[in-house]
LOSEPA-827650 format. One record per atom (N, C-alpha, C, O, CB): x, y, z; residue number from 1; residue in three letters. Coordinates in nm, 2 decimals. Atoms other than C-alpha are relative to their C-alpha. Glycine has a CB too. Layout:
N
> px/py/pz/resi/resn
> X/Y/Z/NUM/ala
...
This chain:
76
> px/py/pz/resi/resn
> 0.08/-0.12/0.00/1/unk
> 0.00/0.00/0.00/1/unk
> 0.09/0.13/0.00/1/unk
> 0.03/0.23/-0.03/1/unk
> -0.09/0.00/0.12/1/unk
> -0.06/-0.07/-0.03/2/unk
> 0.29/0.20/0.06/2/unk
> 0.02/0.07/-0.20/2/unk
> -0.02/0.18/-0.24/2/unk
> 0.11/-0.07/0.12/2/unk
> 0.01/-0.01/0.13/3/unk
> 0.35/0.20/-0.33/3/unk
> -0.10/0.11/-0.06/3/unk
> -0.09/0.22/-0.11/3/unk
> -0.03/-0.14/-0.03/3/unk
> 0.10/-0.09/0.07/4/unk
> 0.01/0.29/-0.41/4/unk
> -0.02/0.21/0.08/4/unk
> -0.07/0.31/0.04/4/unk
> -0.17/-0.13/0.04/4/unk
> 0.04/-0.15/-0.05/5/unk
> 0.01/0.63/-0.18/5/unk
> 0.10/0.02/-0.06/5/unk
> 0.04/0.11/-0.13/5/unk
> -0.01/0.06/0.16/5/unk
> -0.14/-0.06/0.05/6/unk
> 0.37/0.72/-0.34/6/unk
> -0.05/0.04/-0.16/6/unk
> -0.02/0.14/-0.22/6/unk
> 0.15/-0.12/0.00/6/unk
> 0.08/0.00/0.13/7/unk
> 0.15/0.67/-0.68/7/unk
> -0.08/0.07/-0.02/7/unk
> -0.09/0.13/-0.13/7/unk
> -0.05/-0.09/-0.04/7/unk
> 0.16/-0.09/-0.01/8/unk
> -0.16/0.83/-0.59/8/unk
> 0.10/0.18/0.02/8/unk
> 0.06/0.27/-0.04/8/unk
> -0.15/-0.08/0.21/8/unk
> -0.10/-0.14/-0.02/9/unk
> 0.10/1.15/-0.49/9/unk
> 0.08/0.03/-0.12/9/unk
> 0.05/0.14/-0.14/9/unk
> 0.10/-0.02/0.13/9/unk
> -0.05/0.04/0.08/10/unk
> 0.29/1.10/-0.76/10/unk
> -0.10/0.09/-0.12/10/unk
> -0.09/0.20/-0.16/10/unk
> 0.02/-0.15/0.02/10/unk
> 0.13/-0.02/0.13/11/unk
> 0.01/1.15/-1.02/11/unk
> -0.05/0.12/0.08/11/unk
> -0.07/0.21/-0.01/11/unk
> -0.13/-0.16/-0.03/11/unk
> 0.09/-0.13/-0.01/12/unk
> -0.16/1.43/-0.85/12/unk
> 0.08/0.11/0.01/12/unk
> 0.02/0.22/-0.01/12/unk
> -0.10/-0.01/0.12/12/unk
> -0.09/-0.12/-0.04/13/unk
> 0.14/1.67/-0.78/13/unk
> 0.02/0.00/-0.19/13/unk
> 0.00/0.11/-0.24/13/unk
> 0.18/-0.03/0.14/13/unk
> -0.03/-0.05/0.14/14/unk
> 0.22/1.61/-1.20/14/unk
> -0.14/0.00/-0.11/14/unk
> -0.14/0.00/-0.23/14/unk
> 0.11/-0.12/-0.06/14/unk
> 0.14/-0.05/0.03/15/unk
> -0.18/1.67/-1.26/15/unk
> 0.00/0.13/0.02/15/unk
> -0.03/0.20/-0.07/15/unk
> -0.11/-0.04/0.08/15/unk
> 0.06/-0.14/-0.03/16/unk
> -0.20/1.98/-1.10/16/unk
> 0.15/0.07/-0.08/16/unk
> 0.14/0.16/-0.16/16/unk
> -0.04/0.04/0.19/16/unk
> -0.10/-0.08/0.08/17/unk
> 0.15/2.09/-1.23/17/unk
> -0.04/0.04/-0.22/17/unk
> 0.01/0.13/-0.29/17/unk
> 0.17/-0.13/0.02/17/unk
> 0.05/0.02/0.11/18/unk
> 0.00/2.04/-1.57/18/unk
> -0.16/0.07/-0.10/18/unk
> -0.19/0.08/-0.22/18/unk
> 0.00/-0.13/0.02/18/unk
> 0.10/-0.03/0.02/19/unk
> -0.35/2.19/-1.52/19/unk
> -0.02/0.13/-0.01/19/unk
> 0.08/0.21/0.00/19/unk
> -0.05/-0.04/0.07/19/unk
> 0.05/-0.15/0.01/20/unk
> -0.54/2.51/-1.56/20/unk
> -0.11/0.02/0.11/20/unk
> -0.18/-0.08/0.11/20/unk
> -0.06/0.05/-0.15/20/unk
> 0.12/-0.06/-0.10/21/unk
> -0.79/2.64/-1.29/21/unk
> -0.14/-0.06/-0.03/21/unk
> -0.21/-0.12/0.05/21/unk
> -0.02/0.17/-0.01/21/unk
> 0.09/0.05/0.02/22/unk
> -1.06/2.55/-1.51/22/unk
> -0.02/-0.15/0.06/22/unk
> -0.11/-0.19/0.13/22/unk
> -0.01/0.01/-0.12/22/unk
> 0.03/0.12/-0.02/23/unk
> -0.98/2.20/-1.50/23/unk
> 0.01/-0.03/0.12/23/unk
> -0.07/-0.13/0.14/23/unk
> 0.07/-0.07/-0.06/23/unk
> -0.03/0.04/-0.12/24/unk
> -0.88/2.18/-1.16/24/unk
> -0.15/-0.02/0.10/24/unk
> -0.17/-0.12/0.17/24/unk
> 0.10/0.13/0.06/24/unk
> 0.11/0.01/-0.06/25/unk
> -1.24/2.30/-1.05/25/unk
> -0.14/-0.08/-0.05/25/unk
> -0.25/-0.08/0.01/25/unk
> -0.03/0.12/0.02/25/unk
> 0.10/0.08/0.04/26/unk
> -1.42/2.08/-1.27/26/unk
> 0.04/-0.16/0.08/26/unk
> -0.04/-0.25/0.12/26/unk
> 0.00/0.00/-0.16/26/unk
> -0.06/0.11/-0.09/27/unk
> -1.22/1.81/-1.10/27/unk
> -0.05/-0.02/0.10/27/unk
> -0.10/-0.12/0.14/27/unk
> 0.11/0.01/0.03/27/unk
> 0.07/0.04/-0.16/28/unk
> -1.32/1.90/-0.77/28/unk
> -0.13/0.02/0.07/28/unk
> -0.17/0.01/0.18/28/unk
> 0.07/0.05/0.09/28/unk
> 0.12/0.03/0.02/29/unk
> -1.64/1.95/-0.87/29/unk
> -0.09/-0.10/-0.03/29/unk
> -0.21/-0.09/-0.03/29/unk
> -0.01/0.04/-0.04/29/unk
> 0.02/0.13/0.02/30/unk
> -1.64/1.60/-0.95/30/unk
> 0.01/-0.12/0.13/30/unk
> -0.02/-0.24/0.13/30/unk
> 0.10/-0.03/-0.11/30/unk
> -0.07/0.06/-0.09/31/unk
> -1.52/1.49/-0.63/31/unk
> -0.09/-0.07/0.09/31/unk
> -0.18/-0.01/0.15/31/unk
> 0.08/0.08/0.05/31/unk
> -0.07/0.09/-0.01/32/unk
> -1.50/1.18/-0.51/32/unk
> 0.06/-0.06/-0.12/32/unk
> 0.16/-0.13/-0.12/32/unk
> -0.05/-0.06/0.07/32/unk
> -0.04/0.11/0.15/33/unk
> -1.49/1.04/-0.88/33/unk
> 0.08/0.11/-0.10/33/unk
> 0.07/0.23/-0.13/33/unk
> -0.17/-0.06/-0.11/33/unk
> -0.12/-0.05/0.13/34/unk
> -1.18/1.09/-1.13/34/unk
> -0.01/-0.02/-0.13/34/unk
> -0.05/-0.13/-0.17/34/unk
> 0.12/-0.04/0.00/34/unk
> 0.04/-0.02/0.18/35/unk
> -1.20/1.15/-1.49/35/unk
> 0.08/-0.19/0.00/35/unk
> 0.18/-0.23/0.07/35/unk
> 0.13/0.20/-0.12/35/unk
> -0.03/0.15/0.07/36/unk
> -1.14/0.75/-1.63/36/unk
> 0.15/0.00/-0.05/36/unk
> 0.23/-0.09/-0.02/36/unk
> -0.11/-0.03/-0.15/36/unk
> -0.12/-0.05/0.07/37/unk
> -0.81/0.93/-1.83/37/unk
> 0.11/0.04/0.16/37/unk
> 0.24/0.05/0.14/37/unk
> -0.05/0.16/-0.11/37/unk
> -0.09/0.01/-0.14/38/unk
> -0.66/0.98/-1.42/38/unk
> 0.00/-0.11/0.03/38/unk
> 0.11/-0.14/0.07/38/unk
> -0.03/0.07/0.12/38/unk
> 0.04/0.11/-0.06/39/unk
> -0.78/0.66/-1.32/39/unk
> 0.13/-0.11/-0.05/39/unk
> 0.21/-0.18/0.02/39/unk
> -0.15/-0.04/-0.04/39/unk
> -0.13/0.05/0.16/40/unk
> -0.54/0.50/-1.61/40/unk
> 0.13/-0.01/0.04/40/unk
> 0.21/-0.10/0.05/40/unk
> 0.01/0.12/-0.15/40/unk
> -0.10/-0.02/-0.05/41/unk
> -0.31/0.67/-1.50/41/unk
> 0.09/-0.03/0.10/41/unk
> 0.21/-0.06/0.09/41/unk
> -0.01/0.06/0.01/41/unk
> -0.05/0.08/-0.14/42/unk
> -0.28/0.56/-1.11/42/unk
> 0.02/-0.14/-0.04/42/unk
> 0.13/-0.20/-0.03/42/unk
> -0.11/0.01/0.14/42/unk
> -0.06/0.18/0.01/43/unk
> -0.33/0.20/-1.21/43/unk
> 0.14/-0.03/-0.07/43/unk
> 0.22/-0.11/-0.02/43/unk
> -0.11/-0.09/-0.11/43/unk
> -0.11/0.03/0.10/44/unk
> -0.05/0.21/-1.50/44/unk
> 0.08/0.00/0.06/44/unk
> 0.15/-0.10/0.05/44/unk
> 0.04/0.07/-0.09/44/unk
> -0.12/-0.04/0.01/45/unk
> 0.17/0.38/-1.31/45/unk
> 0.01/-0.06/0.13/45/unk
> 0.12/-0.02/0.17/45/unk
> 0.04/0.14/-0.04/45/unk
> -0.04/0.08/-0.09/46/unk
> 0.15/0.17/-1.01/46/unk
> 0.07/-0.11/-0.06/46/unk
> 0.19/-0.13/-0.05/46/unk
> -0.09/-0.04/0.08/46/unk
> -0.04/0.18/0.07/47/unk
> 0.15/-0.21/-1.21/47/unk
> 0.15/0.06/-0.04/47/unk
> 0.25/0.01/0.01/47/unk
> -0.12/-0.08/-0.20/47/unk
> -0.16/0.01/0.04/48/unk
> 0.46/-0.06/-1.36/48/unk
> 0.13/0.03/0.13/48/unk
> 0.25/0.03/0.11/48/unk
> 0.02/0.13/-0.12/48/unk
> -0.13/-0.01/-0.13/49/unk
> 0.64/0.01/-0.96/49/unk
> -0.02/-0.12/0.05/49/unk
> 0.07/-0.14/0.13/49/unk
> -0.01/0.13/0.12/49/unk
> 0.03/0.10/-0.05/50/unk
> 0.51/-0.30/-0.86/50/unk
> 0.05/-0.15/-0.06/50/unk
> 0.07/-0.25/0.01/50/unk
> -0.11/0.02/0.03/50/unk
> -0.02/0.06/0.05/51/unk
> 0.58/-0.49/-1.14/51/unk
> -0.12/-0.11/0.02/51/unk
> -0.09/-0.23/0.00/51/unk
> 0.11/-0.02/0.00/51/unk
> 0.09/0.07/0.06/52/unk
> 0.23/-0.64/-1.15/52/unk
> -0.12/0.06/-0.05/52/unk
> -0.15/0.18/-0.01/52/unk
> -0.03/-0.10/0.08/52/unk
> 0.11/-0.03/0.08/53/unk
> -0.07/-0.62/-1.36/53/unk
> -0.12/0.00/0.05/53/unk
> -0.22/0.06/0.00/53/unk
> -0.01/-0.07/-0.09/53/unk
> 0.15/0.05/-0.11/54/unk
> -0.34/-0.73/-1.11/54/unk
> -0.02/0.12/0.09/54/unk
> -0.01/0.10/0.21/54/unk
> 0.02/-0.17/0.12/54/unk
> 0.04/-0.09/-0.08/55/unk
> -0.42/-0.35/-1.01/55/unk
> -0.14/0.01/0.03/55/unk
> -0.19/0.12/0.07/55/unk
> 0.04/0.10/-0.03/55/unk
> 0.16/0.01/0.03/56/unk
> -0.79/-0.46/-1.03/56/unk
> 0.02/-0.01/0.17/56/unk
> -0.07/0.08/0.18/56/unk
> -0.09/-0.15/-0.12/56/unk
> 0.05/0.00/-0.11/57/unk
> -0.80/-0.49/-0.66/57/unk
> -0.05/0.09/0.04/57/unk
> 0.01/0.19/0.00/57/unk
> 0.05/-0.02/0.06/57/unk
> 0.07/-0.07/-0.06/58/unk
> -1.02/-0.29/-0.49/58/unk
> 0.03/0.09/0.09/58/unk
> -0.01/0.20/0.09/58/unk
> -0.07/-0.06/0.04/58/unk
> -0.05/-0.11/-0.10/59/unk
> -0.83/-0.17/-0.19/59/unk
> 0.16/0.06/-0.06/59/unk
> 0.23/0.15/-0.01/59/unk
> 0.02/-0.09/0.18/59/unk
> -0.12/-0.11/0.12/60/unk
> -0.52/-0.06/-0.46/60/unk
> -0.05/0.07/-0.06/60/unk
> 0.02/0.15/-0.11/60/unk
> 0.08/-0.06/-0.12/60/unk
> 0.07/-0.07/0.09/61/unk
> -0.78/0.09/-0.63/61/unk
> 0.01/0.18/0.12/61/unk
> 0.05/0.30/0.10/61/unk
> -0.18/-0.11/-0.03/61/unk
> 0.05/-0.05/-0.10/62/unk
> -0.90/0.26/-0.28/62/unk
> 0.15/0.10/0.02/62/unk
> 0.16/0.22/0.05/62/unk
> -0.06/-0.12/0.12/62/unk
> -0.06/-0.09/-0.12/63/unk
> -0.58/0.37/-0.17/63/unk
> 0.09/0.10/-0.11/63/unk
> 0.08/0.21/-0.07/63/unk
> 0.11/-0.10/0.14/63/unk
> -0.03/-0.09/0.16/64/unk
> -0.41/0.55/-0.53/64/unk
> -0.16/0.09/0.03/64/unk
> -0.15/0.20/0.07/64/unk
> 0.01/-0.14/-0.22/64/unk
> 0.05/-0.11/-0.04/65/unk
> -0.72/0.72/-0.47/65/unk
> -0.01/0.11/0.11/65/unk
> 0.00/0.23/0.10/65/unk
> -0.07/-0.03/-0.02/65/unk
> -0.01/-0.06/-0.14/66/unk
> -0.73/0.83/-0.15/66/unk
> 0.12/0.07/0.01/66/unk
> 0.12/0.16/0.09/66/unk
> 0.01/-0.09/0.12/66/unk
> -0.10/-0.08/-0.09/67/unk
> -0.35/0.96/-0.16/67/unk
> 0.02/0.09/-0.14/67/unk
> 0.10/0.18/-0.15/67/unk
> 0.17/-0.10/0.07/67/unk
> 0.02/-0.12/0.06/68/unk
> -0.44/1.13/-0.50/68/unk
> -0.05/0.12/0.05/68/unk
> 0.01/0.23/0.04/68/unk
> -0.06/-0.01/-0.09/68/unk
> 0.08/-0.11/-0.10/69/unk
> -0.70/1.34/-0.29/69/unk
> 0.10/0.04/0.06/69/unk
> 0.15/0.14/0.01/69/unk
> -0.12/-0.04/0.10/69/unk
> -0.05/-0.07/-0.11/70/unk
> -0.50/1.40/-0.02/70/unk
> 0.11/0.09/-0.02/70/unk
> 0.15/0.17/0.06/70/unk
> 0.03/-0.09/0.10/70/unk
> -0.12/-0.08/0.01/71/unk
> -0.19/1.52/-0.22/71/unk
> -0.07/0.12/-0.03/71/unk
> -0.04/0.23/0.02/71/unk
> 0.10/-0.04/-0.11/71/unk
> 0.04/-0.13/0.08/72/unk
> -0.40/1.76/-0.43/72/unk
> -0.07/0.06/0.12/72/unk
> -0.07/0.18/0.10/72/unk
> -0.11/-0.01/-0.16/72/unk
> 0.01/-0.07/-0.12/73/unk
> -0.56/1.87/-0.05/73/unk
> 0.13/0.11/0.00/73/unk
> 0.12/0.24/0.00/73/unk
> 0.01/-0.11/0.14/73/unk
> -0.12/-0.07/-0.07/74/unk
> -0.23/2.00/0.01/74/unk
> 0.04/0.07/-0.10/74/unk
> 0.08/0.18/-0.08/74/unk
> 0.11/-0.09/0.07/74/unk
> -0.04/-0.14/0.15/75/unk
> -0.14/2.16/-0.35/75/unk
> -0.11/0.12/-0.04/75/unk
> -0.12/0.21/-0.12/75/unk
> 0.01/-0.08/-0.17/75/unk
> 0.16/-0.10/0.07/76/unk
> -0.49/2.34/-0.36/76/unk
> -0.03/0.08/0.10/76/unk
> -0.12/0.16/0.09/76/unk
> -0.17/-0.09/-0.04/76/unk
């Protein structure tokens, strides 16, 4: 799990470095749910620190989300 929060942080500090205001508040006007095109993202870019493919779990799912939120808490 430690992985997935380094991932979920990871991905949201080079989201928002990347973003415009607009998108930012449509984002968190969306919030709890992430555009499908972020989602992609956390999984990928975990399976590839973990070296496996089986990010279909539920609580890897859970926690890449949770430490996306919590980074972009702290950048916003």
């Amino acid at each position: 799990m430690d992985v997935a929060a380094e991932v979920g942080s990871s991905v949201a500090k080079n989201w928002h470095a990347s973003t415009n205001l607009a998108e930012l508040k449509d984002l968190l006007s969306d919030r709890p749910l992430l555009p499908a095109e972020i989602d992609r993202v956390l999984l990928k870019d975990c399976a590839q620190r973990i070296g496996e493919w089986k990010t279909d779990l539920q609580d890897i799912r859970r926690a890449l989300r949770i430490a996306f939120w919590q980074q972009l808490d702290q950048l916003t």
